[in-house]
VOBA-1610 file (N, C-alpha, C; in pm, whole numbers, padded with zeros to 5 digits, always signed):
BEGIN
Unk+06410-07541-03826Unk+06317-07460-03749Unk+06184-07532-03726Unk+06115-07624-03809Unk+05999-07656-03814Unk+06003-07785-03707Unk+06149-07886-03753Unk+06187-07954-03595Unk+06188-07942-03506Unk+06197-07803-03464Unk+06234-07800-03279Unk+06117-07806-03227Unk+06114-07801-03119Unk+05970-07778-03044Unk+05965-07644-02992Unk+05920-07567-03056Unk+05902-07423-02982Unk+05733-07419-03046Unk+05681-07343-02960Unk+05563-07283-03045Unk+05552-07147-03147Unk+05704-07096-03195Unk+05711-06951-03222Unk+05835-07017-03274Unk+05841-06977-03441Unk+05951-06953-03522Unk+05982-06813-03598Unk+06136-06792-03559Unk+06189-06635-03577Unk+06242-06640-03732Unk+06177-06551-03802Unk+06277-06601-03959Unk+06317-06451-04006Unk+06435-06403-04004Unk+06498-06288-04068Unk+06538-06254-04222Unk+06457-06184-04300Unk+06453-06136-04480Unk+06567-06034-04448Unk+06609-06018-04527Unk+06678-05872-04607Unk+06589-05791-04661Unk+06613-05666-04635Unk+06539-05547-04635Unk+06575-05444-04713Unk+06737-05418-04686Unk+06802-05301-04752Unk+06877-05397-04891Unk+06830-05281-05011Unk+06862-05368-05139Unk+06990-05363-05148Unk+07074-05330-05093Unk+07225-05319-05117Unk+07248-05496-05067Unk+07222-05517-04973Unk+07250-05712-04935Unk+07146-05767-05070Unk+07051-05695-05038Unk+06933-05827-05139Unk+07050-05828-05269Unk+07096-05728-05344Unk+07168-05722-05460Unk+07266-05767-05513Unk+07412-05736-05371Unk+07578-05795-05354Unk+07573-05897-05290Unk+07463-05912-05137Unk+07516-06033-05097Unk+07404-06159-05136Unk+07331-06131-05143Unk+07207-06229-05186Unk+07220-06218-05377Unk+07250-06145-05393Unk+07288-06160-05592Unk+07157-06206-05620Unk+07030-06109-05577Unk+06895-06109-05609Unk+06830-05965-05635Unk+06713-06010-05743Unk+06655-05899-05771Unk+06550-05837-05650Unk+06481-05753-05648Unk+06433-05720-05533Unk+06300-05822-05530Unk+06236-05841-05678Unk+06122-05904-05649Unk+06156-06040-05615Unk+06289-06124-05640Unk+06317-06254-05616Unk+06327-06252-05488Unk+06392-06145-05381Unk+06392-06137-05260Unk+06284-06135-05195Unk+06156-06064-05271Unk+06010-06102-05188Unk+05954-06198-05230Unk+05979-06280-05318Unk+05899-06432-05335Unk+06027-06556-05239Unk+06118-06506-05223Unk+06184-06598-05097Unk+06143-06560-04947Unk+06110-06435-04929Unk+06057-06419-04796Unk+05915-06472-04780Unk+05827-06455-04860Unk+05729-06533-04941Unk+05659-06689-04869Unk+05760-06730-04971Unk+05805-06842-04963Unk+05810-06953-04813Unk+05912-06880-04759Unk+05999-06895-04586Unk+05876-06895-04551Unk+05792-06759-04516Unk+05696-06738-04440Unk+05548-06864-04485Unk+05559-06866-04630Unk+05460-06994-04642Unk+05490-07109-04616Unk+05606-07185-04621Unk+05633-07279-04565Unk+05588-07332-04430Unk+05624-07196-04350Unk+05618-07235-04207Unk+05458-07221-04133Unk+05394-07136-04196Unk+05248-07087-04176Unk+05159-07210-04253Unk+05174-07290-04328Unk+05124-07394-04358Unk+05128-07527-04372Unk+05203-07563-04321Unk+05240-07680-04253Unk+05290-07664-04073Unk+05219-07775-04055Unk+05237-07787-03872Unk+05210-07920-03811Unk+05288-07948-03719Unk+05284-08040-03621Unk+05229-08069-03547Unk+05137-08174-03469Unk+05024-08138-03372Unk+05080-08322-03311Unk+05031-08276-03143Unk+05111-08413-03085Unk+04964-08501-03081Unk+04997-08655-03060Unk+04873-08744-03062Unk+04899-08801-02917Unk+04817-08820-02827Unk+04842-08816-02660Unk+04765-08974-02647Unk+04823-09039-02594Unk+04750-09135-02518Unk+04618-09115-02384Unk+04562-09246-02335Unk+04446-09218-02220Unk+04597-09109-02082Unk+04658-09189-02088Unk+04746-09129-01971Unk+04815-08960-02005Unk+04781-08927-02156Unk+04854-08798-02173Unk+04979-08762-02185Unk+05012-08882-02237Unk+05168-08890-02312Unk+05178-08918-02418Unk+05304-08858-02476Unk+05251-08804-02679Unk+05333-08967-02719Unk+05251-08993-02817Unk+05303-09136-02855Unk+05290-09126-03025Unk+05253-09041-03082Unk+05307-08962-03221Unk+05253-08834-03273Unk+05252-08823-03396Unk+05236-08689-03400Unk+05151-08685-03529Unk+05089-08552-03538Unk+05025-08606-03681Unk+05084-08416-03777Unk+05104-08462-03873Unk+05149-08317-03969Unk+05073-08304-04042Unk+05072-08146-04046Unk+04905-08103-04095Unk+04967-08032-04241Unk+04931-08009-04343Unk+04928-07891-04427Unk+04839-07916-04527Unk+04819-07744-04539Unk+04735-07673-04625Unk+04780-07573-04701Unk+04697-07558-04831Unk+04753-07439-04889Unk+04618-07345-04898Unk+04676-07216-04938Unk+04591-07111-04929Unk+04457-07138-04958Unk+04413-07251-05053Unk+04265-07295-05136Unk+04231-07398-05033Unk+04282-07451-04919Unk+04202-07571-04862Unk+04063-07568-04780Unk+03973-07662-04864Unk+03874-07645-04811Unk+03805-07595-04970Unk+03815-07553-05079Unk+03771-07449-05166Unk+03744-07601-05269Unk+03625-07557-05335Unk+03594-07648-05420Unk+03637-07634-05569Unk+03622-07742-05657Unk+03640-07696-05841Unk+03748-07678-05861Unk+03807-07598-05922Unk+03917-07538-06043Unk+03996-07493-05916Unk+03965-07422-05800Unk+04061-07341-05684Unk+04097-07455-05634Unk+04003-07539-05575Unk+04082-07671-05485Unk+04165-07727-05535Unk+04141-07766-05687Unk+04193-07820-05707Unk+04363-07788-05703Unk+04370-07621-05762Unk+04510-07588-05770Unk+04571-07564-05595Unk+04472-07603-05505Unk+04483-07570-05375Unk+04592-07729-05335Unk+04500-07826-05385Unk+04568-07967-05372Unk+04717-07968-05437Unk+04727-07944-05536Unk+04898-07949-05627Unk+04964-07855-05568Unk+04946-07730-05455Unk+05023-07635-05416Unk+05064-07719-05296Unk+04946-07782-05181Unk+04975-07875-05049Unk+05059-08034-05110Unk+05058-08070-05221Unk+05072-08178-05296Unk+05281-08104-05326Unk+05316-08027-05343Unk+05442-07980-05387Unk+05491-07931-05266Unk+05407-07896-05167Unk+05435-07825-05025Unk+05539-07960-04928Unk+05432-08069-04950Unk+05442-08187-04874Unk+05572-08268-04956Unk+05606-08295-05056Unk+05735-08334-05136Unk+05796-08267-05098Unk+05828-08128-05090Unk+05970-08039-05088Unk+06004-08050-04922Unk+05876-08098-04793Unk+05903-08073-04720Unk+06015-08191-04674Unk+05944-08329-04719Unk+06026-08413-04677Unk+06162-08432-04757Unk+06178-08358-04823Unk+06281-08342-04941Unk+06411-08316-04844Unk+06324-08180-04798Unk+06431-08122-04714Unk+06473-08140-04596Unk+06362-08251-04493Unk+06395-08275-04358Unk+06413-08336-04315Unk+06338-08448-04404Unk+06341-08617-04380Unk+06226-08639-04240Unk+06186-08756-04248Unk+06074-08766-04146Unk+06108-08796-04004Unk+06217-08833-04007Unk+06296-08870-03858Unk+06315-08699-03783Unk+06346-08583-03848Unk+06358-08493-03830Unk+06256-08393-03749Unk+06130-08446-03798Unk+05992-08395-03759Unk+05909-08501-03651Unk+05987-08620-03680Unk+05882-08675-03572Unk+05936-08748-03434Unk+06051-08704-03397Unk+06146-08781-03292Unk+06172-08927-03299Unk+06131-08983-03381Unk+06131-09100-03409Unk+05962-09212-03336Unk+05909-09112-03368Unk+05710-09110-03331Unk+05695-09199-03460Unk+05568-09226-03469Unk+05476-09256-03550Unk+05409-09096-03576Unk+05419-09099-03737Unk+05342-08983-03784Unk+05240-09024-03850Unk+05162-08942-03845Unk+05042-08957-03948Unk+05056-08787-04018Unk+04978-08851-04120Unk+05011-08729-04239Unk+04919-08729-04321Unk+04830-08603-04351Unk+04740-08581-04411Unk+04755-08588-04561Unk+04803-08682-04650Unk+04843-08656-04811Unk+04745-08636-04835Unk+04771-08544-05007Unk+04629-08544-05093Unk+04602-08626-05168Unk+04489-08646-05212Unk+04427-08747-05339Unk+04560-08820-05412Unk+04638-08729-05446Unk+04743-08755-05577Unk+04834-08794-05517Unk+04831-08814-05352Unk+04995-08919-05325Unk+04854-09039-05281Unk+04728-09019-05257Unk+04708-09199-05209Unk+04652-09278-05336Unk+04670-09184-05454Unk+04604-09284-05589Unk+04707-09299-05618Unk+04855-09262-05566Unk+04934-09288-05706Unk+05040-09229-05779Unk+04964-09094-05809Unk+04987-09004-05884Unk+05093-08952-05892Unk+05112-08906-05742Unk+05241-08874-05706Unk+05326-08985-05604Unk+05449-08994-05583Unk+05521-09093-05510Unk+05557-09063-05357Unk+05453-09134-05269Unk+05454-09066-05160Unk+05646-09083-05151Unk+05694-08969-05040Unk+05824-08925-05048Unk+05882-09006-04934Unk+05817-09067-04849Unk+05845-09127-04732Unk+05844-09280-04723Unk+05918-09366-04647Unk+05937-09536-04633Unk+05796-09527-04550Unk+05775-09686-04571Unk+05629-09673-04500Unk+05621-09690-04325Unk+05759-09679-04309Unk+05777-09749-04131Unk+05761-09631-04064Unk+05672-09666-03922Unk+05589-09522-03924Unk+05541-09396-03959Unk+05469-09415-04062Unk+05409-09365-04133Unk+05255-09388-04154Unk+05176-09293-04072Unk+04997-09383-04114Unk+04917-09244-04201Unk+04911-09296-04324Unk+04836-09200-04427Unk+04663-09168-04343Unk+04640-09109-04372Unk+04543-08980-04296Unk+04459-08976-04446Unk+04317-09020-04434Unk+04191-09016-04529Unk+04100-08892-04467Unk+04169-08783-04524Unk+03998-08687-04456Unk+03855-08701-04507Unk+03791-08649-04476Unk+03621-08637-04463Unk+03593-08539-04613Unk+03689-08502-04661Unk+03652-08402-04775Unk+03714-08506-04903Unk+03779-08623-04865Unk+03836-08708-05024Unk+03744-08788-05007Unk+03706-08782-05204Unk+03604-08837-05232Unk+03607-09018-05250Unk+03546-09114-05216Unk+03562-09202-05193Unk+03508-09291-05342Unk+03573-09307-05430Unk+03604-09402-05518Unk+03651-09498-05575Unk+03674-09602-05653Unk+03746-09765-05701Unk+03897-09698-05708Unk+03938-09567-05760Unk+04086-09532-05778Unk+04120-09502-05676Unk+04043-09424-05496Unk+04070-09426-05410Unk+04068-09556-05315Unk+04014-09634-05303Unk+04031-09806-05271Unk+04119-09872-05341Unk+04142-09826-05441Unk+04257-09942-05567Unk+04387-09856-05426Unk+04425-09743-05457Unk+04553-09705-05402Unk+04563-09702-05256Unk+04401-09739-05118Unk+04482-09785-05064Unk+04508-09896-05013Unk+04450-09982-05141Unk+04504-10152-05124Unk+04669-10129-05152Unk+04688-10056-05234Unk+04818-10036-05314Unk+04887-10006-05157Unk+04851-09901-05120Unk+04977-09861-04997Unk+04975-09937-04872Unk+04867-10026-04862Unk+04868-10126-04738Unk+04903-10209-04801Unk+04991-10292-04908Unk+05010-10406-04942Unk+05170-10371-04945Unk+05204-10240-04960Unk+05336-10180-04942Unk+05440-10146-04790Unk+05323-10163-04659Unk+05307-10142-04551Unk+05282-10028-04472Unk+05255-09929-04545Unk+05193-09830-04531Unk+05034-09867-04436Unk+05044-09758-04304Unk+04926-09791-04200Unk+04809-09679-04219Unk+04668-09731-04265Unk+04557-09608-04292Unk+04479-09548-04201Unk+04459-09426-04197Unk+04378-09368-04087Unk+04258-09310-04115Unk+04143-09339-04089Unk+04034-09251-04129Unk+04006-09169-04045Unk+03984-09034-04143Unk+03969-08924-04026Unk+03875-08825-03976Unk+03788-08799-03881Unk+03669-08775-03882Unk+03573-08845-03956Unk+03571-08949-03917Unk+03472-09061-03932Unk+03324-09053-03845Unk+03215-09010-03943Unk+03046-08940-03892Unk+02962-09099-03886Unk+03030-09190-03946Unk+02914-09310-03953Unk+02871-09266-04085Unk+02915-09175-04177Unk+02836-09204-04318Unk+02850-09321-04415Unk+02780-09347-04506Unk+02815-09468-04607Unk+02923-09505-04629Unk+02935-09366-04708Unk+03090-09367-04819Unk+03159-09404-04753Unk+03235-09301-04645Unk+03406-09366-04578Unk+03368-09494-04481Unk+03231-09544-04419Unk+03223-09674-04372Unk+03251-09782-04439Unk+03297-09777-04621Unk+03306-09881-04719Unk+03503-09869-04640Unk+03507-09785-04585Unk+03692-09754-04554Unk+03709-09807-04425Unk+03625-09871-04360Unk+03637-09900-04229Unk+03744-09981-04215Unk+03705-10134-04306Unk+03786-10210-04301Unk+03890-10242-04357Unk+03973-10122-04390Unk+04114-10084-04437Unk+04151-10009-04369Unk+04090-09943-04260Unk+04201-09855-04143Unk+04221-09913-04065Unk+04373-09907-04038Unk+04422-09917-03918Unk+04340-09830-03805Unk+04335-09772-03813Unk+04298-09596-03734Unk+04195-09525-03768Unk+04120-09525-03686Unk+03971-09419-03685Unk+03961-09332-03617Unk+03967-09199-03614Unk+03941-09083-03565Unk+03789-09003-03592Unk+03778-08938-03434Unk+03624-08954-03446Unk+03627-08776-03343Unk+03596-08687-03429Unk+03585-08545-03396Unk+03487-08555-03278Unk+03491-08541-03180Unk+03399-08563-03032Unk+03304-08453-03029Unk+03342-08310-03095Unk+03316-08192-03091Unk+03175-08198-03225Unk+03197-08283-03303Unk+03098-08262-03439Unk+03031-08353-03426Unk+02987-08470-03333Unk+02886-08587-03336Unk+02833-08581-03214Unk+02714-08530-03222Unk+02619-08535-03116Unk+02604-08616-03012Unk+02633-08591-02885Unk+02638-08686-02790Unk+02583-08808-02799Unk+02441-08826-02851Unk+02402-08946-02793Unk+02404-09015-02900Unk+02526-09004-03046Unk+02550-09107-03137Unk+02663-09094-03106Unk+02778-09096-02988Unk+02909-09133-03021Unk+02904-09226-02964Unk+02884-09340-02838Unk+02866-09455-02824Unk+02889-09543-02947Unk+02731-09507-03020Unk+02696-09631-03124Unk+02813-09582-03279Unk+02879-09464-03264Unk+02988-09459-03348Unk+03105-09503-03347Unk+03159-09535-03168Unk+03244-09568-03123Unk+03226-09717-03118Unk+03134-09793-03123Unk+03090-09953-03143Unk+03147-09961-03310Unk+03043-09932-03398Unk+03098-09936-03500Unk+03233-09950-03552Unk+03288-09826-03503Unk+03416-09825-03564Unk+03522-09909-03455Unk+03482-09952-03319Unk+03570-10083-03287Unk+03560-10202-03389Unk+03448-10248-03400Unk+03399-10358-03481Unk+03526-10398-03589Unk+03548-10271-03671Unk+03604-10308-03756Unk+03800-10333-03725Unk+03822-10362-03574Unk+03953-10380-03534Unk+04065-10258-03558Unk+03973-10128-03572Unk+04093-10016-03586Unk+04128-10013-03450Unk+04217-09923-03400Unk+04267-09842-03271Unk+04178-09741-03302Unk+04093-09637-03186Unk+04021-09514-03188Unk+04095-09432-03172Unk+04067-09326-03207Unk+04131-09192-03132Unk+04040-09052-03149Unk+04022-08975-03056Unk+03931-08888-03021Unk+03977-08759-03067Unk+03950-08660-03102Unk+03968-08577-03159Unk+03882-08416-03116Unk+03968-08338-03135Unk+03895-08190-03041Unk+03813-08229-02919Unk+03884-08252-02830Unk+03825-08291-02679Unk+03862-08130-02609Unk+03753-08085-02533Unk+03752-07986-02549Unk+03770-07909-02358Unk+03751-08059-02266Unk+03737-08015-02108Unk+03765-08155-02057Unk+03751-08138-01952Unk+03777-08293-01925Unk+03687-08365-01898Unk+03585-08318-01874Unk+03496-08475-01880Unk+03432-08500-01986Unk+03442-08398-02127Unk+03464-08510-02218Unk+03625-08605-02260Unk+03696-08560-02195Unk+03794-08613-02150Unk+03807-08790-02138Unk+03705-08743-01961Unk+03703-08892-01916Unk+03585-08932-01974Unk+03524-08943-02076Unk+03391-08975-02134Unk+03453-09074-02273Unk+03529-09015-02316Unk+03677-09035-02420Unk+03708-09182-02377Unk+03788-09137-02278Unk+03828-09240-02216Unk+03745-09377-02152Unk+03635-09368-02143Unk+03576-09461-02106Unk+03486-09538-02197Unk+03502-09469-02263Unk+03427-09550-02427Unk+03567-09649-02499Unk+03648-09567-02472Unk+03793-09680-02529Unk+03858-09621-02643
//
């Protein structure tokens, strides 16, 4: 279901406990933590296409979150090991050829698949790991992703503002993504210099009409 391309997935529970009981050989509450379940799967994780200047999809990037993303401390953290078990079981079950037509994906992992921690689940052949703006930038986050670019794994920085920290990441991405919508017009030029400099590919992000469109486009 999460493969096809529709924008709308139909998913049917059992209702009347006589199936949940004889034919499902479940208790009623096991039957609502599988509907649960189904419904979280699909509501938190998603697919979003990556378009070239001409507007043809040339990969894709997969998003997920769990209920805590975004939440700081003790919640995020259990927010990360829920998107961290979300993202294993997904490719567990679909394999990446399945989700990406045979695209280049990019994929948002958490902390604990780019230190290490956990074993990212995927070969590294198209595949470009995704650094957001909220991971904190440290020697165990640079150690792992020397580790996954020496493995062939391709890095993406994402929403890249020109701050310090992720500018020490410049020159380990492949890929710089640059939110068009959150950097004030008259520093995306000198953001868009920058982050050529360091030989990534750009890519623009929440473009919102078209002439920031062709504005996009003419910066490169």
């Amino acid at each position: 279901l999460v493969a096809a391309e529709t924008p709308v997935v139909t998913i049917f529970g059992k209702s009347w406990l006589l199936h949940v009981t004889q034919v499902l050989g479940a208790t009623p509450a096991q039957n609502l933590d599988m509907i649960a379940d189904s419904v979280g799967f699909i509501a938190d994780h998603g697919r979003e296409a990556i378009y070239d200047a001409e507007r043809r999809i040339v990969s894709y990037e997969l998003l997920f979150r769990s209920a805590a993303h975004g939440v700081d401390d003790e919640v995020g953290v259990a927010g990360d090991q829920a998107t961290s078990q979300l993202i294993a079981s997904t490719f567990g079950t679909f394999g990446i050829d399945a989700m990406s037509n045979g695209r280049p994906v990019f994929i948002n992992f958490t902390r604990a698949f780019v230190t290490g921690v956990i074993p990212i689940p995927v070969e590294p052949d198209n595949v470009v790991i995704e650094i957001v703006e909220r991971m904190a930038v440290d020697h165990e986050l640079l150690l792992g992703l020397r580790n996954l670019a020496e493995t062939g794994y391709r890095i993406a920085l994402k929403g890249y503002r020109g701050d310090v920290a992720h500018g020490v990441l410049l020159g380990m991405a492949d890929f710089v993504s640059i939110d068009v919508a959150e950097v004030p017009a008259g520093m995306l030029s000198s953001l868009v210099d920058t982050a050529r400099a360091s030989g990534a590919t750009l890519l623009a992000t929440d473009i919102a009409d078209a002439a920031t469109m062709q504005r996009c486009v003419a910066l490169g």
